[in-house]
Structure formats: C-alpha cells, structure tokens
C-alpha positions as CSV (number, residue, x, y, z in Angstrom):
1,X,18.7,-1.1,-19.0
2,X,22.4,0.1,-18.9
3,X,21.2,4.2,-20.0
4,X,20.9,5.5,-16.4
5,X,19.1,8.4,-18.1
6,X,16.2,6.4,-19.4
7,X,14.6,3.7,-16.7
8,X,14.1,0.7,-18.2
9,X,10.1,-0.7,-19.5
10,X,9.6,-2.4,-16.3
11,X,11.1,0.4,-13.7
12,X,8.8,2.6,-15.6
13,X,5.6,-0.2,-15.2
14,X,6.4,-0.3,-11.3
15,X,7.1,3.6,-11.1
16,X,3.3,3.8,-13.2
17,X,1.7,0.8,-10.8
18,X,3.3,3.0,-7.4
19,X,2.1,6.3,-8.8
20,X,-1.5,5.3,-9.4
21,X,-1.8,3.5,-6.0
22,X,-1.0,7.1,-4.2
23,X,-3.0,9.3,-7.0
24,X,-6.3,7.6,-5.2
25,X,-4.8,6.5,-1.5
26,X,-5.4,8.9,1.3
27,X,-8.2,10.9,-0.2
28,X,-9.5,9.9,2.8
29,X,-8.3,8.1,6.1
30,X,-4.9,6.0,6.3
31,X,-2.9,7.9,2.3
32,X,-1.3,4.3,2.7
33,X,-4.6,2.2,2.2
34,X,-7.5,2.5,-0.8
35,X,-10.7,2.4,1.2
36,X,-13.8,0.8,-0.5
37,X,-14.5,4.1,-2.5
38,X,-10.9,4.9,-3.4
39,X,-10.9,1.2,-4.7
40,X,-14.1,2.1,-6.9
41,X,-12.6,5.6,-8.1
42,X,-9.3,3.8,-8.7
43,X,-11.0,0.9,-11.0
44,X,-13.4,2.8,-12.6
45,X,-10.6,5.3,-13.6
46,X,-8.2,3.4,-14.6
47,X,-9.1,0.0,-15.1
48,X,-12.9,0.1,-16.5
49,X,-12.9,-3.4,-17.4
50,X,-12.7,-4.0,-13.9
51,X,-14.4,-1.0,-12.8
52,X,-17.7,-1.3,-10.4
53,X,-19.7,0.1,-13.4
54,X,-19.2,-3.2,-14.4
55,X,-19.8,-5.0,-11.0
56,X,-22.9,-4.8,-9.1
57,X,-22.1,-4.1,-5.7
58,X,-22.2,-7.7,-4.2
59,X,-19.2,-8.5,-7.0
60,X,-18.0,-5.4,-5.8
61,X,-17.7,-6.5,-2.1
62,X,-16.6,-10.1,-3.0
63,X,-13.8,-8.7,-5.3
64,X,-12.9,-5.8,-1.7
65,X,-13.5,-8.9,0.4
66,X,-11.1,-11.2,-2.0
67,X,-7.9,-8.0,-2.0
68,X,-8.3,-7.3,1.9
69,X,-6.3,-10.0,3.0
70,X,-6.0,-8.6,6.3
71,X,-9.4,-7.8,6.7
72,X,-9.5,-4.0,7.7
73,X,-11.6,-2.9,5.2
74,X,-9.0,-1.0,3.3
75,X,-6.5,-2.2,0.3
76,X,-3.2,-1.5,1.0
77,X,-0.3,-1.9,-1.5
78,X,0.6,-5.3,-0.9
79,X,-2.7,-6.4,-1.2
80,X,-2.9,-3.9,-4.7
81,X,-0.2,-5.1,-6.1
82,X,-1.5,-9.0,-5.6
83,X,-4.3,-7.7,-7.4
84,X,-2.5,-6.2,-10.2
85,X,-0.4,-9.9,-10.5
86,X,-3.7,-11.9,-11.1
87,X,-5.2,-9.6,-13.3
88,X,-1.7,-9.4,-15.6
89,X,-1.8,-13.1,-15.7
C-alpha cells in the first residue's frame, strides 16, 4: 500500500487479529496468554462457528489441547495465530 495514511487490507487483518488476541488476554493471569475461559469467551465472541456453544467440552479440551503446543494450559499468541492459519485455510 504506498498511502502511508491508509494501512493496507492485510496490516489492517494483522492489526484486527493482534487487537482481538489482547481484548480477551489477561482478564486473568499471564495478559500475554488466553487461559481456557478466555479461549471460550474469545470463540464464542468472535468466532461462533467455532465457539464452545458449538463444542461439548471434550471437543473443547481436544481443540485447548491441540493450540497449547507448549502445554501450559494457556494459548499464547503464537499458538493463536497457528490457530487462526488453519482455520483461514
């Protein structure tokens, strides 16, 4: 995009994707990481197709166990933004 005013579609998709991780991050514990119910608050917000009013909870804890590479029970951006790539493809 050469207007420095005006960020280009996918500056604005990254700035959305950033945004939306921190609007739910820290509400509680590490504002870096979605725990489990951040995660839930997150999907069911703003992605309800792949919200856990749509999963039962043992979907629900294979999709947290899938994202949590790292296994510490939280998602943290890397791990979000994985998610975000398989779900856009």
């Amino acid at each position: 995009c050469k207007k420095l005013a005006m960020a280009c579609p996918l500056e604005q998709a990254l700035a959305v994707m950033v945004a939306t991780f921190h609007k739910y991050s820290g509400k509680e514990g590490d504002k870096y990481k979605l725990s489990k119910a951040e995660l839930k608050e997150l999907l069911n917000k703003e992605l309800p197709v792949f919200g856990s009013k749509q999963m039962d909870e043992v979907e629900f804890k294979r999709l947290m166990n899938d994202l949590d590479h790292n296994k510490d029970s939280e998602v943290d951006f890397k791990e979000y933004a994985c998610f975000l790539a398989c779900i856009a493809m």
